[in-house]
Backbone bond lengths (Angstrom), bond angles and torsions (degrees), N, CA, C in turn:
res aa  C-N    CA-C-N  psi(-1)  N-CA   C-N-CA  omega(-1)  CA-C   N-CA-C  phi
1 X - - - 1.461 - - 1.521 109.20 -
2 X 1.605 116.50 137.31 1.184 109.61 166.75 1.554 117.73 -167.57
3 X 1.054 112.88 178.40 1.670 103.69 -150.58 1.887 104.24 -131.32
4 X 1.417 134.90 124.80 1.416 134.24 173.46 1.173 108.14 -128.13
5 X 1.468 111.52 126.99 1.318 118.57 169.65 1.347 123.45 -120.41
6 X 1.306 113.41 113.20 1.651 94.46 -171.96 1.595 117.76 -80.01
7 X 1.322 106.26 170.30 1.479 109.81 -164.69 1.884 110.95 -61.56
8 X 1.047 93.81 -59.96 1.868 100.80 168.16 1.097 114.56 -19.22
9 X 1.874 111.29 -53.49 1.665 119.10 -165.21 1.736 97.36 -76.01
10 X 1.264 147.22 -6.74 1.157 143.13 168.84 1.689 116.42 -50.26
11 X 0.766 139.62 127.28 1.213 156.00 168.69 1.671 137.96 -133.32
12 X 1.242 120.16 94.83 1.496 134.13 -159.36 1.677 98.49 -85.96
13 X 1.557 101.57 119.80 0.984 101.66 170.66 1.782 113.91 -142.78
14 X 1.469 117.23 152.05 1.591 110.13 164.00 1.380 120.23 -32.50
15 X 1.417 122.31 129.43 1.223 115.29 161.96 1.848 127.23 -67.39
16 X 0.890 122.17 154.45 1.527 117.98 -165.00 1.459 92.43 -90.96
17 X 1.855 127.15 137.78 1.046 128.41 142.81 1.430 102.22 99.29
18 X 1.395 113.96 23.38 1.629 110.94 171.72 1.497 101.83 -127.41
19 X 1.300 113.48 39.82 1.460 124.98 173.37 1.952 108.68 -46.09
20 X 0.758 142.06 130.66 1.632 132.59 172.13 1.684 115.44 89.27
21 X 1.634 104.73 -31.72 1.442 116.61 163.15 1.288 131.55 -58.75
22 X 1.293 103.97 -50.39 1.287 110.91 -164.48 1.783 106.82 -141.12
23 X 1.329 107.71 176.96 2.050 106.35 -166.25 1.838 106.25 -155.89
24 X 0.961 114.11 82.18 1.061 118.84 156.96 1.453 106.41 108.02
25 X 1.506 125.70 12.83 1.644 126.42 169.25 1.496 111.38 -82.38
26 X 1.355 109.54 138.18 1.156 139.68 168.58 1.976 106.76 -113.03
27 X 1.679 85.17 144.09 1.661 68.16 -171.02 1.941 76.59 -157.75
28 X 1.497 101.52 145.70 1.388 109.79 170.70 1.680 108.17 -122.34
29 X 1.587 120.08 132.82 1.027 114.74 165.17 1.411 125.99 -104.15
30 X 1.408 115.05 115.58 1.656 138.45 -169.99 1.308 118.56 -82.38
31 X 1.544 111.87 -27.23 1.669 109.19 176.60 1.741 101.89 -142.30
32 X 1.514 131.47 129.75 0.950 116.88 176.03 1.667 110.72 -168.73
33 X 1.321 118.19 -156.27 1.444 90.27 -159.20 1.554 86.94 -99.56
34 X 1.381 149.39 26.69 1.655 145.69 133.43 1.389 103.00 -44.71
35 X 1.624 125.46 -51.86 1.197 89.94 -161.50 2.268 109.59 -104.54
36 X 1.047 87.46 38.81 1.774 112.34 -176.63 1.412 124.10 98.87
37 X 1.631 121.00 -10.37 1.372 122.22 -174.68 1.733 104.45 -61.63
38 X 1.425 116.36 132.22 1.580 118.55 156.25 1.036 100.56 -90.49
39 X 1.837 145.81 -28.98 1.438 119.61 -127.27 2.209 83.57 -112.53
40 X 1.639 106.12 -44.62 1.335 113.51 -176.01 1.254 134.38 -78.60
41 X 1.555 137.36 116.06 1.472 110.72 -174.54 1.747 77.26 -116.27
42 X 1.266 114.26 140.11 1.672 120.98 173.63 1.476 102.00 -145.03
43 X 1.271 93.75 129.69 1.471 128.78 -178.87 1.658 124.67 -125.75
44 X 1.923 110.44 143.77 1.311 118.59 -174.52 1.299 91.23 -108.90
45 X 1.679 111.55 128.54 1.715 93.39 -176.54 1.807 93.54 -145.36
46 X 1.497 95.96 142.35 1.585 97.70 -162.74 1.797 88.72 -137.57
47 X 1.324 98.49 150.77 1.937 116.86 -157.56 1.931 89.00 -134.68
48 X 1.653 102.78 107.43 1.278 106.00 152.38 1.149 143.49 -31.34
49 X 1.268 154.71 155.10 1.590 136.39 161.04 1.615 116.18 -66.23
50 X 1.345 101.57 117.78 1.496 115.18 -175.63 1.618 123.61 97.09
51 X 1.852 87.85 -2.98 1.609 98.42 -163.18 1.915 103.47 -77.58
52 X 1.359 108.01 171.78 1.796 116.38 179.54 1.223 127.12 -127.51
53 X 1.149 151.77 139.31 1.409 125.42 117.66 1.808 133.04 -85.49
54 X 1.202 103.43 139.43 1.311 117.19 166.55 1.170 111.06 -33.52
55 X 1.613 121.43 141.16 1.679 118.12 164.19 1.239 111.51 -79.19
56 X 1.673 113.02 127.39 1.098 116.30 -174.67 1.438 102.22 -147.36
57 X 1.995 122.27 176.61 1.136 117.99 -177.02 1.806 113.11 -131.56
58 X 0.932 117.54 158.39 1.632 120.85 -157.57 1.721 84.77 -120.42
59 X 1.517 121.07 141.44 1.546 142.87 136.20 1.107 97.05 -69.90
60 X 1.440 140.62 20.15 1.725 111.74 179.60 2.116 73.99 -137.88
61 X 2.018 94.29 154.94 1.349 79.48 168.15 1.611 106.00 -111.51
62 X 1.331 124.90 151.68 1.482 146.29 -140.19 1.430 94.12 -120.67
63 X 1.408 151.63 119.52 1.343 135.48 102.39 2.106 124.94 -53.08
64 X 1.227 90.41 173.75 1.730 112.41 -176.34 1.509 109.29 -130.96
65 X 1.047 118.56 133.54 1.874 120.88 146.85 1.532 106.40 -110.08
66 X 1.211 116.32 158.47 1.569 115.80 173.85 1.255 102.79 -117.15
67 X 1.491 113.81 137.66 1.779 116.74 -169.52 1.211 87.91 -108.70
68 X 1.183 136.14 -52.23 1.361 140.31 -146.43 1.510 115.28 -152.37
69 X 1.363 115.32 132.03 1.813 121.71 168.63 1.350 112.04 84.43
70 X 1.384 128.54 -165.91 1.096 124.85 -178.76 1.523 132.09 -149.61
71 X 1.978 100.01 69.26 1.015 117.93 -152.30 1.837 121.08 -54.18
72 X 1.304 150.17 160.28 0.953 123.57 167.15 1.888 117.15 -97.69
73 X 0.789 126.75 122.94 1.467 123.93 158.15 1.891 149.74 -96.63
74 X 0.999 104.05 134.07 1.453 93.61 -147.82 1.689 84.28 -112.41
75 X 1.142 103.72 136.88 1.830 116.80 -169.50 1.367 107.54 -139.12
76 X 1.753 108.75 101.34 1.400 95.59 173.72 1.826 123.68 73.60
77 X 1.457 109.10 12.65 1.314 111.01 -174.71 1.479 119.51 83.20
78 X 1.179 109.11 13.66 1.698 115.93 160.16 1.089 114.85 -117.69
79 X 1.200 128.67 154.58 1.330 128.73 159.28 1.792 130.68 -102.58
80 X 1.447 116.23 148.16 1.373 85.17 173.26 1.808 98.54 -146.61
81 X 1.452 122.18 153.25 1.483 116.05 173.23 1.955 107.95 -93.95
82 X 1.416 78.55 126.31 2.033 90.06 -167.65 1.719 100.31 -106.33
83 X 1.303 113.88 128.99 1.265 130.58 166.64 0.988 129.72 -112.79
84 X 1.351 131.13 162.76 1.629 148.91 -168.40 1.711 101.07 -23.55
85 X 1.578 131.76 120.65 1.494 128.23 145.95 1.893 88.28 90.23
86 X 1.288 131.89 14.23 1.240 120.94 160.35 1.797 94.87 -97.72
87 X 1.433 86.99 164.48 1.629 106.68 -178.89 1.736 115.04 -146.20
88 X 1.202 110.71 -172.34 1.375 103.39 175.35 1.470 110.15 168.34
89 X 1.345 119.11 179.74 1.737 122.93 -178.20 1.295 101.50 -124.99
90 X 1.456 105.63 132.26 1.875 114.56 158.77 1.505 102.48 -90.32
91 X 0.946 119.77 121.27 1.395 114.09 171.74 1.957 109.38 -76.74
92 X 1.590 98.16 177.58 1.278 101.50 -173.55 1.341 99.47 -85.05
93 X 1.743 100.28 137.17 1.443 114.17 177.05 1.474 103.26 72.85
94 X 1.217 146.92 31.81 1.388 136.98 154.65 1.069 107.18 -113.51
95 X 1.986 102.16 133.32 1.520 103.94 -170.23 1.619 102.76 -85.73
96 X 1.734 101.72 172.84 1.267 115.40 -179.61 1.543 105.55 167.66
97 X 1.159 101.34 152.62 1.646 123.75 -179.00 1.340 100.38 -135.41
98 X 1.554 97.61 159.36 1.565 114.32 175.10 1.359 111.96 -126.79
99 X 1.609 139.42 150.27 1.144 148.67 177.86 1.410 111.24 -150.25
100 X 1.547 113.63 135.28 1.473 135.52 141.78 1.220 140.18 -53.89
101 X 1.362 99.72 111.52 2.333 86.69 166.18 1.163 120.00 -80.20
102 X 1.056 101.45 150.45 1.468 109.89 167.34 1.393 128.26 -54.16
103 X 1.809 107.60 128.74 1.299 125.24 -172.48 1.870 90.43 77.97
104 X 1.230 154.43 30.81 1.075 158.13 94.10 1.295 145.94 -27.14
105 X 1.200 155.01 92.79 1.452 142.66 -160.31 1.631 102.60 -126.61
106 X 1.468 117.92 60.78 1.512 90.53 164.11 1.197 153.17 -64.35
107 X 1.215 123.44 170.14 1.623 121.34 -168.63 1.712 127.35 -143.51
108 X 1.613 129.23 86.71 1.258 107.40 -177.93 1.426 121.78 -169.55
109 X 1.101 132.20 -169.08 1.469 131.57 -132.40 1.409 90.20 -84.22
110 X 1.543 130.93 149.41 1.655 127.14 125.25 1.573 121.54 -111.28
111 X 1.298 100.13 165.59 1.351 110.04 164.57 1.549 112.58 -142.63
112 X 1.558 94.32 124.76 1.564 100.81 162.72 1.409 120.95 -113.02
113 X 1.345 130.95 138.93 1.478 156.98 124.00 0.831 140.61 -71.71
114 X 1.722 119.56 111.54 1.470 133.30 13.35 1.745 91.78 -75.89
115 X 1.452 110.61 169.28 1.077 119.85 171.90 2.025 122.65 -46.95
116 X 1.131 135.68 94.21 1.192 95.78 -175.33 1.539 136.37 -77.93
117 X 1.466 99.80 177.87 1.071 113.90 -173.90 1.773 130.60 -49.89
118 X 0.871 103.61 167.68 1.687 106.38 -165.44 1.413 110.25 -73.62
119 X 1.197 112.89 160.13 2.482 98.04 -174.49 1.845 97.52 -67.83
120 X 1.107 118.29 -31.44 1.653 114.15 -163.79 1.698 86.41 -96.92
121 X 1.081 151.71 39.67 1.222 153.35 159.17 1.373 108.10 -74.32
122 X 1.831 131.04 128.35 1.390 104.73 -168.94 1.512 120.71 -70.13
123 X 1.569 107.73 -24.91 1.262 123.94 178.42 1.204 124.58 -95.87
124 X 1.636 131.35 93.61 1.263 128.32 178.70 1.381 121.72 -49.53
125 X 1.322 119.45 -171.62 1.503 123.33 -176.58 1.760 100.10 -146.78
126 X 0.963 108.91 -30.59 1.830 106.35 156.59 1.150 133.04 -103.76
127 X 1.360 117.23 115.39 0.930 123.31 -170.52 2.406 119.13 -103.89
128 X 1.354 111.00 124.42 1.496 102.93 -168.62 1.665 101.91 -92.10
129 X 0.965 106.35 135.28 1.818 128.35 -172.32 1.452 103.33 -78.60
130 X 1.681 123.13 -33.05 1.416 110.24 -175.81 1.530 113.73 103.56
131 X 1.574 121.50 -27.10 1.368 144.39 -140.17 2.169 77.80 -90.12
132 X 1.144 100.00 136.00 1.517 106.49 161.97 1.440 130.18 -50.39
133 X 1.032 138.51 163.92 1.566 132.65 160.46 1.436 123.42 -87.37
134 X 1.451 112.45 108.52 1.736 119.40 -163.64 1.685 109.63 -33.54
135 X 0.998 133.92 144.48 1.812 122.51 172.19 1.713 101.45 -93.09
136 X 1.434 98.65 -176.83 1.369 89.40 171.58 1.331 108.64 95.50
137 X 1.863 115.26 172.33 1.514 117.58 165.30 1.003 101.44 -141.15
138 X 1.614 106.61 119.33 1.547 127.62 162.02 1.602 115.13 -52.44
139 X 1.625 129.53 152.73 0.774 144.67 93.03 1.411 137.23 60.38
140 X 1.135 143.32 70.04 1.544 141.39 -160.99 1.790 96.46 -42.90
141 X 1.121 134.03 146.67 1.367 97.66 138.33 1.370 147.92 -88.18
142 X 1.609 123.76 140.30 1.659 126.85 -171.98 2.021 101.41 -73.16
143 X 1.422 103.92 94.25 1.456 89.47 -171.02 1.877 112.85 -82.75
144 X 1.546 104.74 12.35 1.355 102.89 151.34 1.325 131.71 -66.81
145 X 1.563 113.31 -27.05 1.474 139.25 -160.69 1.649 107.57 -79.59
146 X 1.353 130.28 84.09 1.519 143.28 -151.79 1.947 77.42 -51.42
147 X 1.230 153.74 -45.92 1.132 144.79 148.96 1.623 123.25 6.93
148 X 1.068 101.89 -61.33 1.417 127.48 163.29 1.526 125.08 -82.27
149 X 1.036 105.57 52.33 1.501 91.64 -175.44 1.269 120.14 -116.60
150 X 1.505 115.51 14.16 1.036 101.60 168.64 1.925 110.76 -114.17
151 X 1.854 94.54 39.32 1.908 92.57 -177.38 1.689 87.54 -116.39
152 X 1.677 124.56 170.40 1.004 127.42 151.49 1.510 104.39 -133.29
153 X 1.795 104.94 162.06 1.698 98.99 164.84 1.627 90.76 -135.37
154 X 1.660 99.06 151.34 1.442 123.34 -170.89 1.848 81.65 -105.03
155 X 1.607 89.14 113.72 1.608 102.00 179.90 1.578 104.85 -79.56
156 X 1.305 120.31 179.68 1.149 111.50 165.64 1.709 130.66 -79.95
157 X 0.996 130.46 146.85 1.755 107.64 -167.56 1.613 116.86 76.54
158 X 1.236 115.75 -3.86 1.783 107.55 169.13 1.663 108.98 -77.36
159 X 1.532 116.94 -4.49 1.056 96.39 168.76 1.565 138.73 -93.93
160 X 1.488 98.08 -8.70 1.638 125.98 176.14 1.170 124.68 -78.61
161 X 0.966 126.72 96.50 1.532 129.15 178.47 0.878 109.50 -33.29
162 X 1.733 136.94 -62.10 1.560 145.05 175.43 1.691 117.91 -0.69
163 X 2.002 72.79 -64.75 1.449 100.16 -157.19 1.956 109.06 -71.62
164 X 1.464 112.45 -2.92 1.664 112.37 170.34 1.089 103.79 -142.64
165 X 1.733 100.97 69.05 1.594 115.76 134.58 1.336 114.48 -123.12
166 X 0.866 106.99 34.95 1.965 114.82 156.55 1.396 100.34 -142.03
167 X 1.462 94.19 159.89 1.700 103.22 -164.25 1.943 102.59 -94.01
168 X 1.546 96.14 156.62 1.267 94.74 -153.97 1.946 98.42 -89.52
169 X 1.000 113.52 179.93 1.534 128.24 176.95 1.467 108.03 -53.32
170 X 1.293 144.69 163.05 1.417 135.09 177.23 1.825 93.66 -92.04
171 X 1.396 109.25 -39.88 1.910 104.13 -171.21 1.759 99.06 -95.59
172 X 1.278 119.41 24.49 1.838 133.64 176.13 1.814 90.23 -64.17
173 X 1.268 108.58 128.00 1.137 140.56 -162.21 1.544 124.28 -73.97
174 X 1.877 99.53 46.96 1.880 101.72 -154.08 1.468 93.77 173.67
175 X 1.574 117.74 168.57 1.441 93.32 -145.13 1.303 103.44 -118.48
176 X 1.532 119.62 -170.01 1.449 96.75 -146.78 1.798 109.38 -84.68
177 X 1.301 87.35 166.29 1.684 98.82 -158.32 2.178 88.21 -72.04
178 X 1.179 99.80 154.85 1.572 130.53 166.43 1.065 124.56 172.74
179 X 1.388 124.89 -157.04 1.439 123.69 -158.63 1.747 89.70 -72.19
180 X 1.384 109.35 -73.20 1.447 122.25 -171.07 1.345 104.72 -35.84
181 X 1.408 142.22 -19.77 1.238 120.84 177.93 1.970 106.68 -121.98
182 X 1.319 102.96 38.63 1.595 90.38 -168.77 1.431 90.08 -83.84
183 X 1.660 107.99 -158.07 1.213 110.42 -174.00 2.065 85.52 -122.02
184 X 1.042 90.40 151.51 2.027 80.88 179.71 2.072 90.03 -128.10
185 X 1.206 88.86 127.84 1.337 103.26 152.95 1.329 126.70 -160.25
186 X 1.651 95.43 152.81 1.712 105.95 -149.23 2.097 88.68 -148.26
187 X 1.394 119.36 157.75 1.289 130.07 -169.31 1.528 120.93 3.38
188 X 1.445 90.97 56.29 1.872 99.15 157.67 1.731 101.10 87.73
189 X 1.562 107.31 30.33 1.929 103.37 -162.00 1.583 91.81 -142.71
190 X 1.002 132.17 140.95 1.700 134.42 164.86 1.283 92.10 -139.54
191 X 1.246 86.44 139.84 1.985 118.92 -170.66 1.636 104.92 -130.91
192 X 1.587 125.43 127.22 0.927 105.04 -173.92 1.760 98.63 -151.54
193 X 1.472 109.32 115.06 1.706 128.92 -164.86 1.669 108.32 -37.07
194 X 1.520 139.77 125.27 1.222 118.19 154.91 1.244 100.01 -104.31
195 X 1.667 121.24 -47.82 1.732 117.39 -163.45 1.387 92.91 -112.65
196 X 1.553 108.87 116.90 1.665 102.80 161.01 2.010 99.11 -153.11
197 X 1.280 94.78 -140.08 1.437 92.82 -174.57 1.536 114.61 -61.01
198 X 1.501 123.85 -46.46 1.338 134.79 162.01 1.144 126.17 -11.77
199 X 1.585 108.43 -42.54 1.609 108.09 -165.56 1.843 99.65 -111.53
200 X 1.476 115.08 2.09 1.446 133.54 -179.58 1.511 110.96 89.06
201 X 1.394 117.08 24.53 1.743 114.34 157.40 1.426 116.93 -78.47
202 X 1.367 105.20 127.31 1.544 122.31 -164.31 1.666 106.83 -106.20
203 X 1.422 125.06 -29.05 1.340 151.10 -164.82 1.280 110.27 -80.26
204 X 1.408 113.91 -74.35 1.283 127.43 -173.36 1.414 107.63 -143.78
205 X 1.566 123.40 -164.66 1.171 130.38 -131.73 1.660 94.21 -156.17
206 X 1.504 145.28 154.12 1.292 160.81 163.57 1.665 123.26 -141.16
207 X 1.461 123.80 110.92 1.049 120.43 -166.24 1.649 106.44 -139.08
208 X 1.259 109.92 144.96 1.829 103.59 167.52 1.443 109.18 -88.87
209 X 1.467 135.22 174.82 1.225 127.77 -138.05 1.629 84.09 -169.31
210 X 1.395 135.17 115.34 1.135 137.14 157.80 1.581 132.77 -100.74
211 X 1.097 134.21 137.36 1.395 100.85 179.67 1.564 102.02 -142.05
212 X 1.339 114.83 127.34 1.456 129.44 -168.52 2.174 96.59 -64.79
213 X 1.195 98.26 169.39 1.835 107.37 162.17 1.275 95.73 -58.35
214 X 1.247 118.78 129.59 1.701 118.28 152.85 1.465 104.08 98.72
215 X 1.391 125.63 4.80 1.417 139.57 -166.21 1.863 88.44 -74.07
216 X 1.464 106.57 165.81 1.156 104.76 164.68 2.076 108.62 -177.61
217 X 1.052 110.72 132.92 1.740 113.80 166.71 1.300 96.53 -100.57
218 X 1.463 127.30 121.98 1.341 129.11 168.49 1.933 98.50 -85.11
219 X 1.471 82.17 156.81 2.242 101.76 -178.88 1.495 105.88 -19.64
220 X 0.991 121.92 129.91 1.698 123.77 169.48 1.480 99.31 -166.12
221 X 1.399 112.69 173.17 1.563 142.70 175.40 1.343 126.65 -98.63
222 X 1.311 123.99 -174.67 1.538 121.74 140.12 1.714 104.07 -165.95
223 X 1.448 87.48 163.86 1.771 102.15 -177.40 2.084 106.52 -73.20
224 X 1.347 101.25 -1.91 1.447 115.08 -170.80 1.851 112.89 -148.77
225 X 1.703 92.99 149.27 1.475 100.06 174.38 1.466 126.08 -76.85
226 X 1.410 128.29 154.40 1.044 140.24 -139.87 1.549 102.87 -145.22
227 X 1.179 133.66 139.99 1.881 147.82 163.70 1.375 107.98 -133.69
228 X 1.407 98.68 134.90 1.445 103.43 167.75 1.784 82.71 -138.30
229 X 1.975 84.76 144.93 1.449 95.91 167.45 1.748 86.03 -127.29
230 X 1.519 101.10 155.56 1.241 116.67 -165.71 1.851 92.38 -108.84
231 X 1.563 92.13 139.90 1.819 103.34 -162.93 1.800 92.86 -111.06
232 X 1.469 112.31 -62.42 1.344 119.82 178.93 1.236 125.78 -165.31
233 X 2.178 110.80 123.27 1.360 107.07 -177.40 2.053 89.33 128.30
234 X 1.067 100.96 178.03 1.859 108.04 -169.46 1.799 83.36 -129.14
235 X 1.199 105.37 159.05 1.110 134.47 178.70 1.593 107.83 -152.29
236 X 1.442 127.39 139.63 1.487 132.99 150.61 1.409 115.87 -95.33
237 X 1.338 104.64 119.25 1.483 109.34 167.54 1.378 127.60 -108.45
238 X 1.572 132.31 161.50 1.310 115.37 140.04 1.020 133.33 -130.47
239 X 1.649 130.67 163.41 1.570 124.39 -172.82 1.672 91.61 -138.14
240 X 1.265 81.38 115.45 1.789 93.08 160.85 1.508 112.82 40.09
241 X 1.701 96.78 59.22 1.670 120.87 179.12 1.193 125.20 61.26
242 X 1.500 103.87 22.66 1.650 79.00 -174.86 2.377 77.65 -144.63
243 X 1.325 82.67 147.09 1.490 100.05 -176.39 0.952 102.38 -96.06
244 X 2.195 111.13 166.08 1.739 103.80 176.43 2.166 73.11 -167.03
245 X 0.862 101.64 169.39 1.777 120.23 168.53 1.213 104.47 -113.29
246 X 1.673 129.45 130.66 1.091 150.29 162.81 1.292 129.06 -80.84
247 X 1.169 150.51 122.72 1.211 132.48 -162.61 2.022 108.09 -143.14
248 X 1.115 128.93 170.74 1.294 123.86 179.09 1.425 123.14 -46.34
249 X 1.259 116.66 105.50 1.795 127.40 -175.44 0.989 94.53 92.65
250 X 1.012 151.49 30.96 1.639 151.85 150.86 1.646 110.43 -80.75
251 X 1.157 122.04 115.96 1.575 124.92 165.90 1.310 124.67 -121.16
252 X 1.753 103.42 127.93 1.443 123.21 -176.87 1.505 110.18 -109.23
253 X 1.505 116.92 135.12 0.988 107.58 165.65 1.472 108.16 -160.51
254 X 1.418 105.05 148.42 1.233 130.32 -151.92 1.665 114.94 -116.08
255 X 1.477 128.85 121.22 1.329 126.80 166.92 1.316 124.49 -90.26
256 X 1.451 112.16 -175.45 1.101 110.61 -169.94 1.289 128.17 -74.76
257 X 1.736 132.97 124.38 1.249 153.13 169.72 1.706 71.36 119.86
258 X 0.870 169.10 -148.32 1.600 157.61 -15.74 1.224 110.30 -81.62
259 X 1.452 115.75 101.95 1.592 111.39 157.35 2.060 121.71 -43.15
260 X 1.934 84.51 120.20 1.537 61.93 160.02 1.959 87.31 -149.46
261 X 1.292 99.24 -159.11 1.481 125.59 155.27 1.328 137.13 173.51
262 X 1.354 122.10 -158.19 1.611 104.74 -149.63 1.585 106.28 -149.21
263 X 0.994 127.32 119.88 1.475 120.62 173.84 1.774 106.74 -145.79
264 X 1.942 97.98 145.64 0.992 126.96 -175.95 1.489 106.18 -91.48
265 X 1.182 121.63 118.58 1.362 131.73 -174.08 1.349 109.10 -124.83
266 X 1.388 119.25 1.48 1.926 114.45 159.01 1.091 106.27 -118.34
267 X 1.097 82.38 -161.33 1.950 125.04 -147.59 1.622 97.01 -76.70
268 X 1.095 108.50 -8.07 2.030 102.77 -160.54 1.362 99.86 -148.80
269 X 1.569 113.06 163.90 1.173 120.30 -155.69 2.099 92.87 -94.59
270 X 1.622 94.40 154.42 1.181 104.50 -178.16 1.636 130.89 -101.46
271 X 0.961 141.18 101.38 1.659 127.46 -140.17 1.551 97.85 -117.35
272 X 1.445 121.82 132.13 1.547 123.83 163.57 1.431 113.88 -144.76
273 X 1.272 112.22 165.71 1.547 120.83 169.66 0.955 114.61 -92.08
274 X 1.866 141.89 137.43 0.886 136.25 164.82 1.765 135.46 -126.99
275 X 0.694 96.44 113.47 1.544 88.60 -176.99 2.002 107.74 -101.74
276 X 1.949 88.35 154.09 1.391 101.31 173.46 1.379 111.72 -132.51
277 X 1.387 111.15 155.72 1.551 111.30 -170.39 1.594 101.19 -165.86
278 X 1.305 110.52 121.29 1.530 135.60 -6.30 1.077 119.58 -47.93
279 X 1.353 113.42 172.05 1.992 101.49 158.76 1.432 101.29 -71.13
280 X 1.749 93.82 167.52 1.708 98.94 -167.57 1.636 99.17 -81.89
281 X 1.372 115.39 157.64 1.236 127.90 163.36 1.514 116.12 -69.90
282 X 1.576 108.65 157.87 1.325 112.06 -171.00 1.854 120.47 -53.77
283 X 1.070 99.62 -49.86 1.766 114.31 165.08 1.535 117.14 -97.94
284 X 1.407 117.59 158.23 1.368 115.88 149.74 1.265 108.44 92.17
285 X 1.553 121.12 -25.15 1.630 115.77 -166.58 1.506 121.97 -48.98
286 X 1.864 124.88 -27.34 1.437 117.23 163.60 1.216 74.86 -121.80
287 X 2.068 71.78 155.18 1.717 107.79 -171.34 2.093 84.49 -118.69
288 X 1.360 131.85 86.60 1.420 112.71 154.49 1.543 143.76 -48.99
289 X 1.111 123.05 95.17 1.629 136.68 -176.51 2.027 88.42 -27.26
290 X 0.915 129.16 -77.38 1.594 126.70 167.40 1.405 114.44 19.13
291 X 1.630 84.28 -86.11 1.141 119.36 -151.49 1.783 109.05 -62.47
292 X 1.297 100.20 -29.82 1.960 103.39 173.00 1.250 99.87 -91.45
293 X 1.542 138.27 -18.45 1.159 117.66 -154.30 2.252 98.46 -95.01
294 X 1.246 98.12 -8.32 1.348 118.44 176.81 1.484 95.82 -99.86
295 X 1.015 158.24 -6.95 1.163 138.93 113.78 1.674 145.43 -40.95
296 X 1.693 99.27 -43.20 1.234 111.46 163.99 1.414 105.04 -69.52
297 X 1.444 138.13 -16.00 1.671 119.50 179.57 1.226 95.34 -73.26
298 X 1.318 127.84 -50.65 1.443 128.80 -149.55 1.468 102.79 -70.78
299 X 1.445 129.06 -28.91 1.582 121.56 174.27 1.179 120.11 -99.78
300 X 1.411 113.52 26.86 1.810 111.64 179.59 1.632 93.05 -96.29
């Protein structure tokens, strides 16, 4: 099973029935359980100038990317001002609201785990506290500051290998280097962690996804669902035999068992967001079509 939406077909609209809640959000949902996902609910969600949401709290836990502007978010009774390529985790049950300044229009990714529930569902999954929306502008966040630990920012150059083979500054502006935050790349692809256990996501998983000319994931599976939204550059993919080209604001996403894969066939590198949900298990998480089918030679 799997789900493509092209960017065109996106459409941002008010949500119905948050009259008094909320002021000027538009929000599009791109992956959810309409089109069969239980584990993903993914959303494009864009905040007027001056516009709000109410502080409120989710049974599902939620990451953010920021595409655009510089929304404010208030987590737990802090506030902080979030810009372009920062990200972060709401955990489950921590309140928080978000707000716009004026002459502001932000713009950017969520993800919730498990998918939620449907609006006529008897049992919601957000719940609004009543609590005002903080005024004011928070705070960049210092994601050195263990305070912060549940924001990240994708610096510029973390995706280039080049650029981390010299060692970085000790007061370098990002946190400290280890396994959990390296950058991994393997056949023409660099993948590099923002939301995972590190920042305390237990659910699912958020990663950027690069892919050089000539990059390629050959046919495989997983025990879990998968989104990619496409940021910049074309990619060819496939899901369960049948091909399509991806292009900027284009979202693919894939459930569980669906063969697919991915190849870079231009001139320029290919960049997306991806999230997984569940997180993957310790073994086993890709299954390569290959790898059994080189098994099946060896027992015919």
């Amino acid at each position: 099973m799997y789900h493509v939406q092209k960017a065109q077909a996106t459409r941002l609209a008010a949500p119905p029935g948050l009259d008094g809640r909320v002021e000027g959000l538009r929000r599009a949902t791109l992956v959810g359980r309409d089109v069969g996902s239980v584990h993903t609910g993914f959303a494009l969600v864009a905040l007027d100038p001056g516009g709000w949401v109410g502080t409120h709290v989710h049974s599902t836990e939620q990451s953010f990317y920021i595409l655009r502007g510089h929304p404010q978010l208030t987590l737990d009774g802090r506030s902080y001002r979030l810009a372009p390529d920062e990200c972060g985790l709401i955990p489950v049950g921590v309140p928080h609201a978000w707000r716009a300044a004026d002459g502001d229009e932000p713009l950017f990714l969520e993800m919730n785990s498990p998918a939620p529930r449907l609006l006529d569902a008897r049992q919601p999954d957000t719940f609004w506290t009543g609590e005002p929306v903080p005024d004011g502008v928070g705070e960049s966040p210092d994601i050195r500051d263990p305070r912060s630990r549940t924001f990240f920012r994708l610096g510029e150059g973390q995706m280039d290998v080049d650029n981390l083979k010299v060692g970085a500054a000790v007061d370098a502006p990002t946190v400290s280097a280890s396994m959990a935050t390296a950058l991994l790349a393997y056949s023409g692809i660099a993948v590099k962690m923002l939301v995972d256990q590190r920042l305390g996501a237990v659910l699912h998983t958020m990663f950027m996804v690069e892919y050089q000319p000539g990059g390629v994931a050959q046919p495989h599976d997983h025990p879990l669902e998968e989104t990619y939204y496409i940021l910049d550059g074309e990619v060819e993919a496939m899901a369960d035999d049948e091909h399509f080209v991806l292009k900027p604001g284009d979202v693919f996403w894939t459930g569980v068992g669906c063969v697919h894969a991915f190849w870079n066939k231009s001139d320029a590198r290919v960049r997306w967001l991806e999230t997984q949900a569940p997180q993957p298990p310790a073994n086993y998480s890709y299954r390569f079509n290959r790898d059994w089918d080189h098994l099946a030679e060896k027992l015919e």
